[in-house]
PLY file of the C-alpha trace (Angstrom):
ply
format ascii 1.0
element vertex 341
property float x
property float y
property float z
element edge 340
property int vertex1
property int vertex2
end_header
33.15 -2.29 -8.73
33.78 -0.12 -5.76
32.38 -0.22 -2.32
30.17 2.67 -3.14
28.52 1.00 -5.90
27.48 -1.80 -3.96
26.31 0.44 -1.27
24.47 2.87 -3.07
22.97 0.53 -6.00
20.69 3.30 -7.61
24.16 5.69 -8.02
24.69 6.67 -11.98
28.18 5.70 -11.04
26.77 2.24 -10.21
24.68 1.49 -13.25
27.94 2.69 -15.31
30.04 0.38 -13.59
27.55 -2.32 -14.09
27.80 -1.90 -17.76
31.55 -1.20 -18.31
31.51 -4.67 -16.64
29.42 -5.93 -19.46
27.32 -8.04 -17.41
24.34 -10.28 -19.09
21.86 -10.57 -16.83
20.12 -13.69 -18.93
23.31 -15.08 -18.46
23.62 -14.27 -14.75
20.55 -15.48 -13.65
20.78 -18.68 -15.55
23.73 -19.64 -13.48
23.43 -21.89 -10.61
23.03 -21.36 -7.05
24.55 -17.26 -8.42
24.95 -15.76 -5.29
23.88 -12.41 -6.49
20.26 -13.67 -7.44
20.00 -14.81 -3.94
20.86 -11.70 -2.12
17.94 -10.18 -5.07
15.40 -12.18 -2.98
16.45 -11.57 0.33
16.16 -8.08 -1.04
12.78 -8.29 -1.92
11.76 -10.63 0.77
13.11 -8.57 3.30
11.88 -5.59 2.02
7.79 -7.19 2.36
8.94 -8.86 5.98
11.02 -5.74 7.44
10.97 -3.30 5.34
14.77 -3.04 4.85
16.80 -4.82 2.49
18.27 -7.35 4.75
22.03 -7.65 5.59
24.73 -6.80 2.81
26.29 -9.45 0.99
29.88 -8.82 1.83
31.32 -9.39 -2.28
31.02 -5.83 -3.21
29.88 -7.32 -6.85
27.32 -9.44 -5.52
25.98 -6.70 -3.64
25.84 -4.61 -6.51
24.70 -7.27 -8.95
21.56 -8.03 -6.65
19.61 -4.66 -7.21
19.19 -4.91 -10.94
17.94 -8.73 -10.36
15.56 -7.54 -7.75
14.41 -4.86 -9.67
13.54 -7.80 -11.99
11.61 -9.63 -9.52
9.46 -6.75 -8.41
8.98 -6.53 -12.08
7.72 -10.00 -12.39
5.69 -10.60 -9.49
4.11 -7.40 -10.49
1.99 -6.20 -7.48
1.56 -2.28 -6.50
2.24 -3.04 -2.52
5.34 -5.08 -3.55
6.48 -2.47 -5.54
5.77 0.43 -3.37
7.58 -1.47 0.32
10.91 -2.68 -1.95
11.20 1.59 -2.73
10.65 2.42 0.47
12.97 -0.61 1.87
15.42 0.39 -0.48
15.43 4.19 0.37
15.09 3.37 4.38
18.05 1.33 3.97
19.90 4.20 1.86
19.47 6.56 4.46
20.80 4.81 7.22
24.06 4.34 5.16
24.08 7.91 4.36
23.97 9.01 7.77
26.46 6.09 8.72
28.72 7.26 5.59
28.10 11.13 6.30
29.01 10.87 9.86
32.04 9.03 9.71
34.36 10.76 8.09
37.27 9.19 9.99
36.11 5.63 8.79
35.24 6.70 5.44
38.89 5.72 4.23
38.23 2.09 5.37
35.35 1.52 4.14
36.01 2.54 0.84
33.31 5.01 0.59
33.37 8.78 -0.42
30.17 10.37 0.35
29.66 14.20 0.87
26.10 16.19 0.77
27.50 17.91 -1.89
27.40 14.55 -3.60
24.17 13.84 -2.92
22.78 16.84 -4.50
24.86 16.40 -7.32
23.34 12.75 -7.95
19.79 14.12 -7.89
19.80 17.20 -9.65
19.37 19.24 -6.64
22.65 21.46 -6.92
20.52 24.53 -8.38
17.32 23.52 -6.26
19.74 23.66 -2.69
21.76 26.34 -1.09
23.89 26.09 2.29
23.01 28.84 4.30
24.98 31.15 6.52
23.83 29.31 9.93
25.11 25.76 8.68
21.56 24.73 7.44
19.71 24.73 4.00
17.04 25.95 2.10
14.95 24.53 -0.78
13.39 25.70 -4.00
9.57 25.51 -2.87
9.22 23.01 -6.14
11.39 20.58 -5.08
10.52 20.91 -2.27
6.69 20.58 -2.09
7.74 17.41 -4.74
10.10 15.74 -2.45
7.83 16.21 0.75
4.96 14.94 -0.61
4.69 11.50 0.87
6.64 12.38 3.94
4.59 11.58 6.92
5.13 14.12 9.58
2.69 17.54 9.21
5.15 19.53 10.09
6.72 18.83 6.30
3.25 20.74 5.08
4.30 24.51 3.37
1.74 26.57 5.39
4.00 25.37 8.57
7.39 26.58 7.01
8.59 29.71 6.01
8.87 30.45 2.41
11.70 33.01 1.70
12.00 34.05 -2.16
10.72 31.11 -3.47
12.74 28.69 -0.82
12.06 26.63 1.76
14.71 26.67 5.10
15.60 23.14 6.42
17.78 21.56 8.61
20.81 19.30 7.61
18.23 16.67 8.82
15.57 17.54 7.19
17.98 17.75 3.86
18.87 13.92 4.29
14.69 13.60 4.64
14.32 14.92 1.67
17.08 13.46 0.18
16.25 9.71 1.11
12.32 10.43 -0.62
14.76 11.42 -3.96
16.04 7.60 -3.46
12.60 6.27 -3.13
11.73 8.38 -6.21
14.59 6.70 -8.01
14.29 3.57 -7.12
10.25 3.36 -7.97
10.93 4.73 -11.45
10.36 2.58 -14.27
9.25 -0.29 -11.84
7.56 -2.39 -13.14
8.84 -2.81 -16.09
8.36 -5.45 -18.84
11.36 -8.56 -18.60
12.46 -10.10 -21.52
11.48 -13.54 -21.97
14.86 -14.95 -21.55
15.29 -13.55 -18.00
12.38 -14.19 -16.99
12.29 -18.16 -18.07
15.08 -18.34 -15.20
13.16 -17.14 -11.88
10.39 -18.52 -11.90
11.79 -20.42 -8.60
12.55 -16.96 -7.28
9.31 -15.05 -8.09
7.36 -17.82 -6.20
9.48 -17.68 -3.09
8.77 -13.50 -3.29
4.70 -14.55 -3.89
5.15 -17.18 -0.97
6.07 -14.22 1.80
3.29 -11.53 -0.17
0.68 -14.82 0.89
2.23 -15.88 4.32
-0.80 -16.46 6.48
1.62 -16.99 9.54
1.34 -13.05 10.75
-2.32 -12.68 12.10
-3.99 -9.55 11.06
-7.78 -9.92 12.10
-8.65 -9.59 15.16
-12.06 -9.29 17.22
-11.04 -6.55 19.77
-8.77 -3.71 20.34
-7.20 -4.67 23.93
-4.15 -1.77 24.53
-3.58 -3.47 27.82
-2.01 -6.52 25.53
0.27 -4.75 23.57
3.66 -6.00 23.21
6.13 -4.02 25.41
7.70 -2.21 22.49
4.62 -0.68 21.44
3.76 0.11 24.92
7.15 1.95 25.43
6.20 3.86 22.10
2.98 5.02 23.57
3.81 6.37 26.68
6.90 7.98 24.70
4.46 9.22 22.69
2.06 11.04 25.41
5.02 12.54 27.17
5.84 14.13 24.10
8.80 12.29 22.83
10.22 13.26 19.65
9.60 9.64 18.00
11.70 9.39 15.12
9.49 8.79 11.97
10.04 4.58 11.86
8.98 4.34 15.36
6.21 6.93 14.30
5.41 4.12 11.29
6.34 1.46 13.83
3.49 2.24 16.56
0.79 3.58 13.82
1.11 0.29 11.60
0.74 -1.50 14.78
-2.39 0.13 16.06
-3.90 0.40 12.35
-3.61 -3.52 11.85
-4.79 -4.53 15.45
-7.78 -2.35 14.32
-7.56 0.90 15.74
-9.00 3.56 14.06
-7.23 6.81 13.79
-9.69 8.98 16.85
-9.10 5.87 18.66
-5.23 5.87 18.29
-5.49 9.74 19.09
-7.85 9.29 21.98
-5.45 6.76 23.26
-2.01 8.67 22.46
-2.89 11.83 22.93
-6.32 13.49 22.68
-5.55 17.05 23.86
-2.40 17.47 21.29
-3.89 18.77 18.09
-0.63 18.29 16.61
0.06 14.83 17.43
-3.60 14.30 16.63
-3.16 15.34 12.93
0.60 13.19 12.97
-1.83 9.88 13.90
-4.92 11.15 11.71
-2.56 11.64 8.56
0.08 8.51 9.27
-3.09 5.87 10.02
-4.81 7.06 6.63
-1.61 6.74 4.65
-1.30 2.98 5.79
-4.65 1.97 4.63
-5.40 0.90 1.24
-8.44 1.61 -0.63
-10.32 -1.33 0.24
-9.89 -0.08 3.79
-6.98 -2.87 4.41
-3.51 -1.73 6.09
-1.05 -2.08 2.95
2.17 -1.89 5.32
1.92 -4.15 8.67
4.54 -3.58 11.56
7.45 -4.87 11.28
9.41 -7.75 12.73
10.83 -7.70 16.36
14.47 -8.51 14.65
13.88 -4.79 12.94
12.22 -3.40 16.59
15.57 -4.19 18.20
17.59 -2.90 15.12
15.61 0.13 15.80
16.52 -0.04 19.46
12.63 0.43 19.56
12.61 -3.69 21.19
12.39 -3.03 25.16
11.23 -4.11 28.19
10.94 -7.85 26.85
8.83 -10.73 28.69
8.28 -14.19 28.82
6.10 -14.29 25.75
8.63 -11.88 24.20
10.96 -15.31 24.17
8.39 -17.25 22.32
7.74 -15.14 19.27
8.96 -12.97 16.22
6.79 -10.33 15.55
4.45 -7.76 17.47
1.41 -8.94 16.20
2.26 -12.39 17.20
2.64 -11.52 20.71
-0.74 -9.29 20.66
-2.37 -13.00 19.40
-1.07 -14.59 22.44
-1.72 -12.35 25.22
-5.32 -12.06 24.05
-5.43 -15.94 23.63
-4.23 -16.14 27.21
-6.69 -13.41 28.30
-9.33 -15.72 26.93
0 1
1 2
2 3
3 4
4 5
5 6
6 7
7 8
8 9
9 10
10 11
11 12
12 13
13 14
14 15
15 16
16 17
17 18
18 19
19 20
20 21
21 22
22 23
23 24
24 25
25 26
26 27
27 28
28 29
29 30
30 31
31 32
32 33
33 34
34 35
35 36
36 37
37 38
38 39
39 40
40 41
41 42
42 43
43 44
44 45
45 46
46 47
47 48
48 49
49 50
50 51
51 52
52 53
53 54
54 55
55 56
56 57
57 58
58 59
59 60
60 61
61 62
62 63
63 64
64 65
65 66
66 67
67 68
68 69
69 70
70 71
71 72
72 73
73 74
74 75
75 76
76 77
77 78
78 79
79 80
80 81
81 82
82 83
83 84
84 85
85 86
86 87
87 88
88 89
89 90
90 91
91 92
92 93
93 94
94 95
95 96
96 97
97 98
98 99
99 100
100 101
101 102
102 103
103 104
104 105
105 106
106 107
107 108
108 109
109 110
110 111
111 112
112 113
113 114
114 115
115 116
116 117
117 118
118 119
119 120
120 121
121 122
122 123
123 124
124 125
125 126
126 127
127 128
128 129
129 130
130 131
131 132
132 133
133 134
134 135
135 136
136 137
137 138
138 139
139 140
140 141
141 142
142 143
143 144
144 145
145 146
146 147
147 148
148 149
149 150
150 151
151 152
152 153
153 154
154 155
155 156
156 157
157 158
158 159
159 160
160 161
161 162
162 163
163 164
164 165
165 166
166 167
167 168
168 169
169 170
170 171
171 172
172 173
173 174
174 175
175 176
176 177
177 178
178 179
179 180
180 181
181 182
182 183
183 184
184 185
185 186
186 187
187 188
188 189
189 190
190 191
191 192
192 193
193 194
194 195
195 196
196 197
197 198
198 199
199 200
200 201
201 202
202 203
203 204
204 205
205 206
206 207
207 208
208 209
209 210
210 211
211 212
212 213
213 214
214 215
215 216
216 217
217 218
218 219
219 220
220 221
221 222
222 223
223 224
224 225
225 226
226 227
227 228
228 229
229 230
230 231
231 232
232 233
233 234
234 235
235 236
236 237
237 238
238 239
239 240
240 241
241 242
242 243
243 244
244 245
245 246
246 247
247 248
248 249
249 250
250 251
251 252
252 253
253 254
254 255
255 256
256 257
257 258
258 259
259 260
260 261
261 262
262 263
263 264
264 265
265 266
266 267
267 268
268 269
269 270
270 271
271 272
272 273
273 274
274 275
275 276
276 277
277 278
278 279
279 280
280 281
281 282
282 283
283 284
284 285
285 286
286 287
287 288
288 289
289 290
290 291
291 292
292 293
293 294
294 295
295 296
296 297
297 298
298 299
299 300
300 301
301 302
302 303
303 304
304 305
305 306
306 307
307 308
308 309
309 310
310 311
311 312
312 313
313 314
314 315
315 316
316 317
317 318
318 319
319 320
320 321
321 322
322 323
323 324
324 325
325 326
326 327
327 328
328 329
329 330
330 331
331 332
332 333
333 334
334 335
335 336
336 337
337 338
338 339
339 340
């Protein structure tokens, strides 16, 4: 199993190598204290907590062995916002490789990993959908495109603001690896859930309560009786003014600051009127992003995450006394309005 594989789970290359293996998962996960069924719950866990899939397990099998289990324990704990943040964890944290793996070429021999755009397109069917263009960019067959942009959040991703050139849609080498990463997300949310056999299953139940243990934590507070901007952590502070001087937030600080101010109870004209009320543009951004987060019982389905994934981001700045005492955003908010009281 190559370094690839365990990289880039989801690869057809990795499912083949998973079955020229012949692994049994009933047998796997009936094994004690299996390291790979572990790492599956830190995947999962991780995924509801940070939205990323937590830090690699350094056996490239183990690695590899962990996304099928945790595909299994979505499966069995069998709720749509479980389902929905492991694809997106598992495509955030696919991207960042990408751009890691794409960008260092002169590493790529160490690491073991062989990764080229070309690639990419090749894994996801895109090879007749994408064309290089003369400049160095790309352009897109409107289909895919309009598919694969769907659930993007930015407006910007919207057709009427792009040009549309014989049925194809120019993009940047960025915007390719945008797309690109919602093609992972598309592939990793197919077929989830799904139903598990009965001998799999009898093995985890230990496992699908620790998943159902973090889906119920109570520890995060998310109710609260007033919207005080002047206690915001300093992260989400430093993301606001970024944000009114017209920063070019990249899109998790984007989801960062707007799952923040949805969950402390902002609603969307408030987040604009405190942003940015004269912007129309960053005014539809907020308006969109804010109603995305909400479910339909008017609850925010993704809350911020962690400070660990803040500083990860490089998005963790300007930290204070209080910043020493706690491990999340909305833990902080909880104490400076305690202390304000």
């Amino acid at each position: 199993m190559e370094r690839l594989h365990a990289r880039y789970p989801f690869f057809t290359a990795a499912r083949d190598a998973v079955d020229a293996a012949a692994v049994d998962l009933a047998e796997l996960v009936a094994q004690p204290d299996e390291p790979a069924v572990d790492r599956a719950v830190d995947r999962v866990t991780t995924a509801l907590t940070d939205h990323t899939t937590g830090r690699p397990h350094r056996d490239a099998r183990t690695e590899l062995l962990s996304y099928p289990v945790a595909r299994v324990l979505v499966s069995l704990v069998d709720d749509a916002v479980v389902t929905r943040t492991y694809a997106i964890a598992e495509a955030t944290t696919a991207h960042e490789r990408v751009l890691s793996d794409l960008d260092g070429d002169d590493l790529k021999s160490t690491r073991g990993v062989d990764l080229s755009i070309d690639r990419l397109l090749d894994e996801f069917d895109l090879v007749d959908d994408v064309e290089e263009t003369a400049a160095g960019g790309y352009r897109v067959a409107v289909a895919r495109y309009l598919q694969l942009s769907s659930d993007l959040d930015d407006p910007d991703w919207r057709l009427p603001r792009r040009s549309l050139t014989d049925g194809f849609v120019p993009v940047t080498r960025g915007e390719l690896l945008a797309l690109l990463r919602a093609a992972i997300e598309e592939r990793v949310a197919a077929g989830l859930p799904f139903t598990v056999p009965d001998g799999i299953a009898a093995h985890l139940d230990d496992e699908v309560a620790q998943v159902e243990d973090v889906l119920s934590d109570p520890v995060l507070p998310t109710s609260f009786d007033e919207v005080r901007p002047e206690s915001f952590p300093p992260c989400m502070t430093a993301l606001l003014e970024r944000a009114r001087d017209g920063a070019d937030l990249p899109d998790h600080s984007w989801f960062s600051l707007l799952s923040f101010c949805a969950t402390v109870g902002m609603s969307a004209e408030e987040a604009v009127a405190t942003v940015d009320p004269d912007d129309p543009v960053v005014a539809e951004r907020i308006e969109y992003g804010i109603g995305k987060l909400a479910t339909a019982d008017g609850d925010v389905a993704y809350p911020p995450v962690s400070c660990a994934t803040m500083e990860n981001y490089g998005d963790c700045v300007n930290k204070d006394d209080v910043c020493a005492t706690i491990s999340h955003p909305l833990s902080y908010y909880e104490t400076r309005l305690a202390d304000g009281d």
